[in-house]
C-alpha atoms as a printed R data frame, in Angstrom:
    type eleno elety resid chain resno       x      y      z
1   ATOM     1    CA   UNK     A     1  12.937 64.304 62.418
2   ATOM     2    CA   UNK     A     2   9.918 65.451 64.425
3   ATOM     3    CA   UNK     A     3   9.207 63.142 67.487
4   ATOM     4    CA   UNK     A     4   5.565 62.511 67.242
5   ATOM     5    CA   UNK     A     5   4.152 60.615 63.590
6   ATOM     6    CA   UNK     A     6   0.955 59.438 62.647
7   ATOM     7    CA   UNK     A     7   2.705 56.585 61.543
8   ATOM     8    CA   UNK     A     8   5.970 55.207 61.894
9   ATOM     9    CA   UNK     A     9   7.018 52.402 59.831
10  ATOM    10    CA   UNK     A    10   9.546 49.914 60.559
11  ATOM    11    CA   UNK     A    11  10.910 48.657 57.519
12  ATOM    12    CA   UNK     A    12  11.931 50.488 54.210
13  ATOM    13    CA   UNK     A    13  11.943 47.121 51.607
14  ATOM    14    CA   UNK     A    14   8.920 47.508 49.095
15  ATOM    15    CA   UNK     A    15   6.170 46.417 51.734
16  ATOM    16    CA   UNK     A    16   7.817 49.560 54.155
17  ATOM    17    CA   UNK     A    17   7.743 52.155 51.537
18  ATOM    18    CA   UNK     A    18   4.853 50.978 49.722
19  ATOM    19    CA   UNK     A    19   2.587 51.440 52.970
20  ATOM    20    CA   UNK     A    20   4.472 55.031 53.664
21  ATOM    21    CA   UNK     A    21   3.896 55.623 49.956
22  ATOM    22    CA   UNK     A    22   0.170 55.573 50.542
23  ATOM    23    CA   UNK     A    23  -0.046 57.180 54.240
24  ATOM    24    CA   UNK     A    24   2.042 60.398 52.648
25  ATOM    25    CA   UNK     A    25  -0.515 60.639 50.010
26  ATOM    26    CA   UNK     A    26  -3.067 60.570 52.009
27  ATOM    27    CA   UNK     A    27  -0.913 63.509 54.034
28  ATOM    28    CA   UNK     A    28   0.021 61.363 57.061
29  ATOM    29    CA   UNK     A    29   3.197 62.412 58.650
30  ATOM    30    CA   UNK     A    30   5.105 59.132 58.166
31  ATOM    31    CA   UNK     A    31   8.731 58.200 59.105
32  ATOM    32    CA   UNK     A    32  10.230 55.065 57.865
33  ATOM    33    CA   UNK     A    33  13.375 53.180 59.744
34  ATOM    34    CA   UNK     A    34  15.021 51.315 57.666
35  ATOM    35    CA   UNK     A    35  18.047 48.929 59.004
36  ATOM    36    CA   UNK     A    36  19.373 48.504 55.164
37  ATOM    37    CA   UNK     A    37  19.388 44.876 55.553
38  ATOM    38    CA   UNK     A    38  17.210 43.988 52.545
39  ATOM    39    CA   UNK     A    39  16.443 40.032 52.470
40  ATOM    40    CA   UNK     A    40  16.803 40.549 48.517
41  ATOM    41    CA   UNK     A    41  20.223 42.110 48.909
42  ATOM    42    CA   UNK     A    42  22.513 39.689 47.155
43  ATOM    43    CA   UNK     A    43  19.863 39.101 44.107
44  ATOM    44    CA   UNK     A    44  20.692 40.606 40.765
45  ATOM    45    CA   UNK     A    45  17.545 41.595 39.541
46  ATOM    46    CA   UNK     A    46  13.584 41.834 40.680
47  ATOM    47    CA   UNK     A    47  11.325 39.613 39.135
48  ATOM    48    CA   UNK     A    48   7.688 39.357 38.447
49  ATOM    49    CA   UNK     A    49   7.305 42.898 39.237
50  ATOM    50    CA   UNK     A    50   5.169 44.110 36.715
51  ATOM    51    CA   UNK     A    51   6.345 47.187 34.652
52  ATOM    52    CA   UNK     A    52   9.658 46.895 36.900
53  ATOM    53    CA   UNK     A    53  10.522 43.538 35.633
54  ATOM    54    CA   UNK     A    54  14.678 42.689 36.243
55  ATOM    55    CA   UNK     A    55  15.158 46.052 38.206
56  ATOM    56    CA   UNK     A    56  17.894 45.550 40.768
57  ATOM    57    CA   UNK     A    57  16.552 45.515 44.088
58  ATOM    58    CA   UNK     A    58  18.482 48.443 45.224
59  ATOM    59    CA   UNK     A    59  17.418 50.740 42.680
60  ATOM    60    CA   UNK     A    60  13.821 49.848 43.125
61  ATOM    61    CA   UNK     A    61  14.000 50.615 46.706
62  ATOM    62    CA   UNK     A    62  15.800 53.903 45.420
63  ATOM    63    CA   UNK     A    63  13.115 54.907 43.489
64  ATOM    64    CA   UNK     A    64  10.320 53.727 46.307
65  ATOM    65    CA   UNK     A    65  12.689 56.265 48.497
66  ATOM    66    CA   UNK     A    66  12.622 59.360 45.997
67  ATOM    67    CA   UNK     A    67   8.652 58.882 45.725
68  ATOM    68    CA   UNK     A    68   7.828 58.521 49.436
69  ATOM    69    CA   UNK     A    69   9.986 61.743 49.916
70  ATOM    70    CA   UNK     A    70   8.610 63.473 47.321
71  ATOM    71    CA   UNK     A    71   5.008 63.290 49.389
72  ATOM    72    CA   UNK     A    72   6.378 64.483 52.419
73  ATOM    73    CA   UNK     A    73   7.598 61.221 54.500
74  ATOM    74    CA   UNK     A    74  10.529 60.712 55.638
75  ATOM    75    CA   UNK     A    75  13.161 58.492 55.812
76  ATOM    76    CA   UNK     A    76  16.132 57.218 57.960
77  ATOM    77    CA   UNK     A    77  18.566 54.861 58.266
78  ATOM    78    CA   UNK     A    78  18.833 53.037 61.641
79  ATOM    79    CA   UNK     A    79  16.994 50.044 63.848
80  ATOM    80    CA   UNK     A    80  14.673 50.106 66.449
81  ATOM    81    CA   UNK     A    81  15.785 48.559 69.164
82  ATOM    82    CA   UNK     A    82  12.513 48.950 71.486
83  ATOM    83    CA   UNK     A    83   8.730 50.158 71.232
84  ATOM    84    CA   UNK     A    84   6.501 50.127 74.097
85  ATOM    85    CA   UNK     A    85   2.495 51.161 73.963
86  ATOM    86    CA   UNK     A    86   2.389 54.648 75.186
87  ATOM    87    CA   UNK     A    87  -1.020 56.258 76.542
88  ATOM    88    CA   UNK     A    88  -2.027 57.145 72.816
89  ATOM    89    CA   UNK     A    89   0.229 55.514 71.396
90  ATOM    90    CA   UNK     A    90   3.356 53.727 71.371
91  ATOM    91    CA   UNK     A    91   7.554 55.436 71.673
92  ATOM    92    CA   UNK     A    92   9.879 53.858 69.851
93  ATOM    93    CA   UNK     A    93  13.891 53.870 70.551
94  ATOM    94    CA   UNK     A    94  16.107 54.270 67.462
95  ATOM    95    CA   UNK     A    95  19.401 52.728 67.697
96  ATOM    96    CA   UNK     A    96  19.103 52.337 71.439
97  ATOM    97    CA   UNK     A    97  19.046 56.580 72.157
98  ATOM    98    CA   UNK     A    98  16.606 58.395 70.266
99  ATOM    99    CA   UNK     A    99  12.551 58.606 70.844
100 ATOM   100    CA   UNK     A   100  10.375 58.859 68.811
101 ATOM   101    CA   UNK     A   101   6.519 58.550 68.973
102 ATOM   102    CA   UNK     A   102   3.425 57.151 66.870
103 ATOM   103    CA   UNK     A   103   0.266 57.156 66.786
104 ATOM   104    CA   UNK     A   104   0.518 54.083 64.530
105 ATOM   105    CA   UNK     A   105   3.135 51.407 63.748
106 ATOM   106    CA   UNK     A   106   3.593 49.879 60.433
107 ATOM   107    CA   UNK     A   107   6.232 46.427 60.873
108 ATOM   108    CA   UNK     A   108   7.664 45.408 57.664
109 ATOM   109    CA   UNK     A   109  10.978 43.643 58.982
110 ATOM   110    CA   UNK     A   110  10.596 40.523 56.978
111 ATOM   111    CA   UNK     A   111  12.206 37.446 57.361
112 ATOM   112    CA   UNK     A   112  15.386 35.700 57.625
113 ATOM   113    CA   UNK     A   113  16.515 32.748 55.406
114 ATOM   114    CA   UNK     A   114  17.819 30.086 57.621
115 ATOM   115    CA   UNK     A   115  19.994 27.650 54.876
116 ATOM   116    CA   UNK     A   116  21.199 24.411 55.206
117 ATOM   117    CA   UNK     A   117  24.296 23.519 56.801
118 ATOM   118    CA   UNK     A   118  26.034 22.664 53.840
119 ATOM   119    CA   UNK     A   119  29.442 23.762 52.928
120 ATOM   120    CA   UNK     A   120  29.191 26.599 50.043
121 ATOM   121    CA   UNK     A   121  25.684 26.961 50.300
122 ATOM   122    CA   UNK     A   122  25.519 31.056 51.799
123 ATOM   123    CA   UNK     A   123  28.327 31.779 50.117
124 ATOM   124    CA   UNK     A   124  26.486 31.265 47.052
125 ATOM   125    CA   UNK     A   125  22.616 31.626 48.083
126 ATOM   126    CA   UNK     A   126  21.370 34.221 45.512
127 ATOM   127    CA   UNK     A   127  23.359 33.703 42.454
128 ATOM   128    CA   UNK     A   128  23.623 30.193 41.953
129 ATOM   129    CA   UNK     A   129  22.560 28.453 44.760
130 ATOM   130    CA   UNK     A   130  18.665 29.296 44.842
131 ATOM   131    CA   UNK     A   131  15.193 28.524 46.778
132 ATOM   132    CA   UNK     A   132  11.871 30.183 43.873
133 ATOM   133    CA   UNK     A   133  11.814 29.023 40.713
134 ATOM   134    CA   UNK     A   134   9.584 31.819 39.964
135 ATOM   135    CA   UNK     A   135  12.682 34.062 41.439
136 ATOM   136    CA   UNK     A   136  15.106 32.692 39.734
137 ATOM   137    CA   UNK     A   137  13.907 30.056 37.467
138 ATOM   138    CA   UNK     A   138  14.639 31.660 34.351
139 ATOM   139    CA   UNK     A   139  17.910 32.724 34.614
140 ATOM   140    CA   UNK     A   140  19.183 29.080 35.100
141 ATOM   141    CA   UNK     A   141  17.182 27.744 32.191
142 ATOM   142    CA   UNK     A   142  17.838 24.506 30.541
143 ATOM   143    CA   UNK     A   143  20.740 24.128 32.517
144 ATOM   144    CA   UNK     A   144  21.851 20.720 35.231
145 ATOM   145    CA   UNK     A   145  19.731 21.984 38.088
146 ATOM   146    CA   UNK     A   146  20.247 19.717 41.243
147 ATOM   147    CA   UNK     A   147  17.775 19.924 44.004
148 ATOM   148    CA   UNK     A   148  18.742 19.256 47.458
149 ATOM   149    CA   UNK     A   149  15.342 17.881 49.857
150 ATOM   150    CA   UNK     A   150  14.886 19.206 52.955
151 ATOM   151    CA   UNK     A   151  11.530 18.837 53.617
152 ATOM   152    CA   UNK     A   152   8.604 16.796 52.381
153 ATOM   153    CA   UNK     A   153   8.165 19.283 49.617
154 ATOM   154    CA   UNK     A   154  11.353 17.977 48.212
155 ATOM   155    CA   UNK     A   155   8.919 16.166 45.406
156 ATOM   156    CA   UNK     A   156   7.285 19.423 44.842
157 ATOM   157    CA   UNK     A   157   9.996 21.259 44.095
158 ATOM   158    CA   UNK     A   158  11.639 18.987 41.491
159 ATOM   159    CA   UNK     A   159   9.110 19.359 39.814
160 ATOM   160    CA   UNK     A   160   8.370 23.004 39.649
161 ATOM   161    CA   UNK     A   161  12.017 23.091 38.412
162 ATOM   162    CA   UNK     A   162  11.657 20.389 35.938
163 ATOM   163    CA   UNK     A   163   9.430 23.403 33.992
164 ATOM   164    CA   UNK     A   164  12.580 25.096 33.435
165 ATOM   165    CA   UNK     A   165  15.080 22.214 32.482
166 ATOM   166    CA   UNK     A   166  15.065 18.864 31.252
167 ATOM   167    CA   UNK     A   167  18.166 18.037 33.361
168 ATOM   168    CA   UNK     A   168  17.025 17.995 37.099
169 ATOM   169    CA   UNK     A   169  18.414 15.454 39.565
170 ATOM   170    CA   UNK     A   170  16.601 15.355 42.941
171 ATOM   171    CA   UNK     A   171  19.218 14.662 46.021
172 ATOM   172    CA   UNK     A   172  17.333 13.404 48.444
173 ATOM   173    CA   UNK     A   173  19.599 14.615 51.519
174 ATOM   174    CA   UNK     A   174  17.493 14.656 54.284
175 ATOM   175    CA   UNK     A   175  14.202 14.667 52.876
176 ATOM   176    CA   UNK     A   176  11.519 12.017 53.604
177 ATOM   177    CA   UNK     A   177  11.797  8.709 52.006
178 ATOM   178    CA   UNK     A   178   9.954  8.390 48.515
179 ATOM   179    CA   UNK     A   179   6.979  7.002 48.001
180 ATOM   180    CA   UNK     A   180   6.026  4.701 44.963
181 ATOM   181    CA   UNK     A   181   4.111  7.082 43.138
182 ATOM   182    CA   UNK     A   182   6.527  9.954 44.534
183 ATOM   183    CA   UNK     A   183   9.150  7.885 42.185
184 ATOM   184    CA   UNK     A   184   7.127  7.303 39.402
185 ATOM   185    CA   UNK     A   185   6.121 10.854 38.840
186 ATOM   186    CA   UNK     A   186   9.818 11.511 39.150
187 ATOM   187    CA   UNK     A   187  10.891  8.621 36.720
188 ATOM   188    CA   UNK     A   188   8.187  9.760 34.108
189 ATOM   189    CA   UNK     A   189   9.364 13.442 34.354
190 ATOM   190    CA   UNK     A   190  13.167 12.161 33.791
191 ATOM   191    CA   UNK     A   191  13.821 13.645 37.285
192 ATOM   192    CA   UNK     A   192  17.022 11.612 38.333
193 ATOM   193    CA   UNK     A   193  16.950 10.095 42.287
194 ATOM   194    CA   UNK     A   194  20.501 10.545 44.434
195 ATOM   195    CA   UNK     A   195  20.508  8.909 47.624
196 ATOM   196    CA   UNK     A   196  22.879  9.594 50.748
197 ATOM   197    CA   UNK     A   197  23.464 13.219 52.248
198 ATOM   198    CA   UNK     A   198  24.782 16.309 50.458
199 ATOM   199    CA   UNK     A   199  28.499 17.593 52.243
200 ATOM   200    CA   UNK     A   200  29.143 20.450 49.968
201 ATOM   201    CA   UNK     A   201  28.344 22.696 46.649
202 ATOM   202    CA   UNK     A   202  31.544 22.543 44.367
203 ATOM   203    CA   UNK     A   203  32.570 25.744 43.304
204 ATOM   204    CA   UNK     A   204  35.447 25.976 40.582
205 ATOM   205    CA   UNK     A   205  36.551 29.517 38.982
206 ATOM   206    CA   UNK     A   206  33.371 31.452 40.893
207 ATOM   207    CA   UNK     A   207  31.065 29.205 39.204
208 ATOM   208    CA   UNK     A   208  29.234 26.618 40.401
209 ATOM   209    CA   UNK     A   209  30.509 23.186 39.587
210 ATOM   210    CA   UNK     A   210  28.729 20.290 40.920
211 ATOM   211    CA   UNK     A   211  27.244 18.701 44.299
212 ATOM   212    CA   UNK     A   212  29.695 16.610 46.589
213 ATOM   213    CA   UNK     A   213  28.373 13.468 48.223
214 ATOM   214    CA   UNK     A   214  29.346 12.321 51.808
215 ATOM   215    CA   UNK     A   215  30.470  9.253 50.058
216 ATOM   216    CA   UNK     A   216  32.397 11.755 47.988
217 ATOM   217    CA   UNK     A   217  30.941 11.574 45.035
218 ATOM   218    CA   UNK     A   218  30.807 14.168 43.116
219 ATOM   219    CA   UNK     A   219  27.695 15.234 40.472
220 ATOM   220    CA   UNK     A   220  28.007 17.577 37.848
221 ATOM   221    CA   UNK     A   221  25.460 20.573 38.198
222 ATOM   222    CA   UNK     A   222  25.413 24.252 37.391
223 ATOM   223    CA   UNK     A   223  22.805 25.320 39.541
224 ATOM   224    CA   UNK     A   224  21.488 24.194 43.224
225 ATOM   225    CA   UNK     A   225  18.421 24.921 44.899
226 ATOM   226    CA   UNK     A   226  17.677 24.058 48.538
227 ATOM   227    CA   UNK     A   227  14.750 25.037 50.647
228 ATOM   228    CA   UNK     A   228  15.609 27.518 53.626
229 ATOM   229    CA   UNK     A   229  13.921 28.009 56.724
230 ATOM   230    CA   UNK     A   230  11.266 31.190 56.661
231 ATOM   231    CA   UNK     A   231  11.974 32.708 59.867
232 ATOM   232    CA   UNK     A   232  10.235 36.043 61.066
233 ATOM   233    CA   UNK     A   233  12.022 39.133 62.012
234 ATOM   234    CA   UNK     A   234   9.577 39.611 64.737
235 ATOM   235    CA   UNK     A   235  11.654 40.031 68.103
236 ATOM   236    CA   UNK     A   236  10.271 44.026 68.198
237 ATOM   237    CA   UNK     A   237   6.969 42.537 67.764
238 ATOM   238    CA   UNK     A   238   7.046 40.075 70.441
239 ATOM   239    CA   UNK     A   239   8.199 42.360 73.098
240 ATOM   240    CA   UNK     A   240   4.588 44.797 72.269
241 ATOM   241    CA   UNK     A   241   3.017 41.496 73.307
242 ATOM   242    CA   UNK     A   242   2.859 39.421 69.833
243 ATOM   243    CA   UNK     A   243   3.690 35.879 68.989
244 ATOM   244    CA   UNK     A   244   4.906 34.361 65.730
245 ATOM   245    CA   UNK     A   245   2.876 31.635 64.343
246 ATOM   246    CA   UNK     A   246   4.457 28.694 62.245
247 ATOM   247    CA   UNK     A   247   3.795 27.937 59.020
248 ATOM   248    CA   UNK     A   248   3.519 24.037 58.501
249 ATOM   249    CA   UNK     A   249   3.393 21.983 55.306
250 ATOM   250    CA   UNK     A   250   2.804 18.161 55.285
251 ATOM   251    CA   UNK     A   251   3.617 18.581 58.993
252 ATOM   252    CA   UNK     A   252   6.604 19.910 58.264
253 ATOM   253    CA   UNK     A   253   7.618 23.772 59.896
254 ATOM   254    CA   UNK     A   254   8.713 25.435 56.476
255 ATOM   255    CA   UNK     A   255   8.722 29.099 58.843
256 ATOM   256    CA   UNK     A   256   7.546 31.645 60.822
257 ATOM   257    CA   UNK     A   257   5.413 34.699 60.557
258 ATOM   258    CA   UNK     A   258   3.235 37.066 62.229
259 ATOM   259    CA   UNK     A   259  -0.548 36.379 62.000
260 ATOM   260    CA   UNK     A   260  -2.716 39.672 60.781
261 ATOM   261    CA   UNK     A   261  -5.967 39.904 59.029
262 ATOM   262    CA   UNK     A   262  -6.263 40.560 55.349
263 ATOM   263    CA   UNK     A   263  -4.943 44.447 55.948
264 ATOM   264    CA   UNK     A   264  -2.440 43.331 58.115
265 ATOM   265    CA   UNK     A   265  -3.898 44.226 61.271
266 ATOM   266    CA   UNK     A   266  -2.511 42.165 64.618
267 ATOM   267    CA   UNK     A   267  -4.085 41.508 67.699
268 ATOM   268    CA   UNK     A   268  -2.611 44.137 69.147
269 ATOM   269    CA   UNK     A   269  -4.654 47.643 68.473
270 ATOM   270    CA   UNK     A   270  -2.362 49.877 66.749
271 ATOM   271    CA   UNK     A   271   0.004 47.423 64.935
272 ATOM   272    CA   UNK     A   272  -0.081 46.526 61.672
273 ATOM   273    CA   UNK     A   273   2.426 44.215 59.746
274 ATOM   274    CA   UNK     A   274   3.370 43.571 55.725
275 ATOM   275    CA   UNK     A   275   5.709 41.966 53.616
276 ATOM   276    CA   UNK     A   276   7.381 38.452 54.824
277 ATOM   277    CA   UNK     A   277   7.002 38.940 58.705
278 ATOM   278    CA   UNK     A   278   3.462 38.277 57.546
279 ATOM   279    CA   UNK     A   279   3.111 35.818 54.611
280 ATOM   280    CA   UNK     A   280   6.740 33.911 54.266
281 ATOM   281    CA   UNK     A   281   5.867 33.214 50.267
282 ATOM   282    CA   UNK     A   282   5.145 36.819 49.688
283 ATOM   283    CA   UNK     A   283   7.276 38.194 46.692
284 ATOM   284    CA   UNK     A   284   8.368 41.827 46.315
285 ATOM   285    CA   UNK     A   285   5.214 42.522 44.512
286 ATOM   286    CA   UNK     A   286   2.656 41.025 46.467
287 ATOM   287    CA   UNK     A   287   4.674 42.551 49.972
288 ATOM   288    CA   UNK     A   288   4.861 45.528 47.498
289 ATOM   289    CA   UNK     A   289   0.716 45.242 47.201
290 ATOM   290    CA   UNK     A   290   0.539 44.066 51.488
291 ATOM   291    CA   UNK     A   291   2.136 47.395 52.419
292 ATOM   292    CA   UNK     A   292  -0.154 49.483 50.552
293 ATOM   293    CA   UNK     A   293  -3.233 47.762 51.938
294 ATOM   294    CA   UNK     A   294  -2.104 48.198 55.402
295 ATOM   295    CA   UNK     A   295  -1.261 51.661 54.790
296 ATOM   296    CA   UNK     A   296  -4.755 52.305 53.441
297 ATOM   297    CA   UNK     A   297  -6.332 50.422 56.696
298 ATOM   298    CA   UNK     A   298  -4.120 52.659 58.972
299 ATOM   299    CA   UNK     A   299  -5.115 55.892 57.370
300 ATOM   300    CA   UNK     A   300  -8.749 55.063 57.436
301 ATOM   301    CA   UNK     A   301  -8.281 54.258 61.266
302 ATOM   302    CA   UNK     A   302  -6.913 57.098 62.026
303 ATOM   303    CA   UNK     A   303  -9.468 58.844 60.104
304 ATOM   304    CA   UNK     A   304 -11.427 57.287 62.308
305 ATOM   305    CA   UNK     A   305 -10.463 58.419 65.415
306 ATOM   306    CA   UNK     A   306 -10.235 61.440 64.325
307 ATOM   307    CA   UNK     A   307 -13.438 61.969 63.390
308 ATOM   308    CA   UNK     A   308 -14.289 60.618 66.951
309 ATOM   309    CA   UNK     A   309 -12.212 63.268 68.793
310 ATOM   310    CA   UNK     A   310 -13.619 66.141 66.151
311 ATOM   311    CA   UNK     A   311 -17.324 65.072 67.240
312 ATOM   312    CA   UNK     A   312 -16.389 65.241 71.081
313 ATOM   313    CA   UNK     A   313 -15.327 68.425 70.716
314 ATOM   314    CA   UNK     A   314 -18.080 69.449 68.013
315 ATOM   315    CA   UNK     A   315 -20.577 68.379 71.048
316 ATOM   316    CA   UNK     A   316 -18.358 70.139 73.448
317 ATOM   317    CA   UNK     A   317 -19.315 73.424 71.658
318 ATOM   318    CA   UNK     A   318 -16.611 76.819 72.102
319 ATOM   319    CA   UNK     A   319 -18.228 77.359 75.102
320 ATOM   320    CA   UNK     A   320 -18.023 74.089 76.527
321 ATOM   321    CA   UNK     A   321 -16.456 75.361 80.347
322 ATOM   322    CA   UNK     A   322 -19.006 78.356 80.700
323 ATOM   323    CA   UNK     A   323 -21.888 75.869 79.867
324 ATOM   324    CA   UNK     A   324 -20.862 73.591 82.365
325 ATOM   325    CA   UNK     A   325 -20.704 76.147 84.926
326 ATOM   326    CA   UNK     A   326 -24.114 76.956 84.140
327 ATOM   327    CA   UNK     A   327 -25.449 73.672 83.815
328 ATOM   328    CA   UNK     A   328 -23.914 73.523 87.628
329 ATOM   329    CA   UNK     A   329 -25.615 76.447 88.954
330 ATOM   330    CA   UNK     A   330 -28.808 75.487 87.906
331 ATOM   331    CA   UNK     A   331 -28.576 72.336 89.228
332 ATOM   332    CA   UNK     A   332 -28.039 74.037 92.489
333 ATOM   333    CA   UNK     A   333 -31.021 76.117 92.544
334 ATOM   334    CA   UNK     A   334 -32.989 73.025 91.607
335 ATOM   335    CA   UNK     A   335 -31.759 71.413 94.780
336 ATOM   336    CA   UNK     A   336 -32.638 74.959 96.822
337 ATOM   337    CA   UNK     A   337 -29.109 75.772 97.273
């Protein structure tokens, strides 16, 4: 690695490599850090990614790798444990002993899913046990989808998942009590009510079974979905002076994530973020289409700059020192010295 980069990103999912995919075309030196802890990691396939459509996640990222390399970035695997603003620009420590320096910094750490404390539930998050029905949806197709409320958005959700089955039972677990009309829509969608707290997901064979009561009751169901916690893998953020914002819905705090402006630009000068740290219901395409914006914005402010140095010295002349000397001298005489 060389120790200074135009830009160094932090982050090598599809928002990281998309962003150093567009800074090495535009012949940036880039480096990209990447922890290998993809948020994606335990899904099958990538969906909704257009012309990449049921790709596994690891071989997309393999393929983002091979194209960023083939421009000239460069890639490693490690974390940054520290970055501190630096006189032009900021050092960053890499697995708590090497330095390295940017001019820029690209964040793309994305977020952790924070599940509910139900017995089964991580064990099986990302195969049958799910949050997106535009994720996932289709793969559990007209089969006995339970929902588990967590939120206000409970409702919501049944309802988006309802699309996809006709067998869809709403346990109401710890979400907010129904309204009247909340039950009616669900009654006139066949969406069935289960009072009373979830304990566990029943597993039986490696597949998943059906949803145990508290009470112990036990109801059929071959898929769950549950709604997770967004939270913001923003701790090397907040140490260069940034704070996460949260993301509330009906006055509920679905997440976290760090505020930017439509290129991903923070309030801190030099620091731009993509992907979930930024927008918690980004998929891979859209933190896929975040990274390359912010790359774009980076580039042009560093063209920017630049182009500001390039004039100083243009003004400066070859002969800058000699003129000054001059411009001294005369001065002198001027004055009668």
């Amino acid at each position: 690695m060389n120790e200074t980069y135009d830009v160094v990103v932090v982050g090598g999912g599809a928002a990281g490599l998309a962003g150093a995919l567009a800074l090495a075309r535009a012949r940036r030196s880039v480096l990209v850090v990447d922890a290998g802890e993809p948020r994606n990691a335990r899904a099958g396939h990538v969906h909704n990614y257009l012309a990449r459509e049921g790709t596994p996640p690891a071989e997309l990222v393999a393929i983002g790798r091979d194209e960023v390399t083939a421009y000239g970035g460069e890639i490693v695997r490690g974390t940054v444990t520290t970055a501190v603003r630096t006189g032009d620009g900021f050092a960053l420590t890499l697995d708590g002993r090497q330095i390295v320096r940017a001019r820029r910094l690209l964040v793309t750490t994305g977020l952790a899913d924070e599940l509910p404390d139900i017995e089964g539930v991580a064990e099986r998050f990302g195969r049958d046990v799910l949050h997106c029905p535009y994720c996932h949806g289709w793969e559990v197709r007209d089969q006995a989808i339970g929902v588990v409320g967590g939120n206000p958005m409970a409702v919501h959700a049944s309802l988006l998942w309802r699309q996809l089955s006709e067998d869809v039972t709403l346990f109401r677990h710890r979400a907010p009590e129904l309204t009247g009309e909340q039950r009616e829509e669900l009654a006139a969608r066949g969406i069935r009510v289960v009072e009373g707290e979830v304990a566990a997901v029943e597993v039986t064979g490696d597949r998943l079974t059906g949803v145990r009561m508290r009470s112990g009751e036990v109801v059929p169901r071959q898929a769950v979905v549950v709604a997770p916690r967004f939270t913001a893998r923003a701790g090397l953020l907040t140490g260069l002076g940034l704070e996460v914002t949260e993301q509330v819905l009906q006055g509920h705090v679905m997440g976290t994530f760090v505020a930017a402006d439509p290129a991903g630009a923070t309030a801190v000068p030099g620091v731009w973020v993509a992907g979930n740290v930024a927008n918690v219901s980004a998929q891979v395409i859209v933190s896929a289409a975040g990274g390359m914006t912010a790359g774009a914005a980076i580039n042009a402010d560093l063209v920017a700059e630049d182009t500001g140095r390039a004039v100083a010295a243009h003004r400066a002349g070859p002969f800058a020192g000699e003129r000054a000397v001059g411009e001294l001298v005369m001065g002198d005489r001027r004055h009668g010295i």
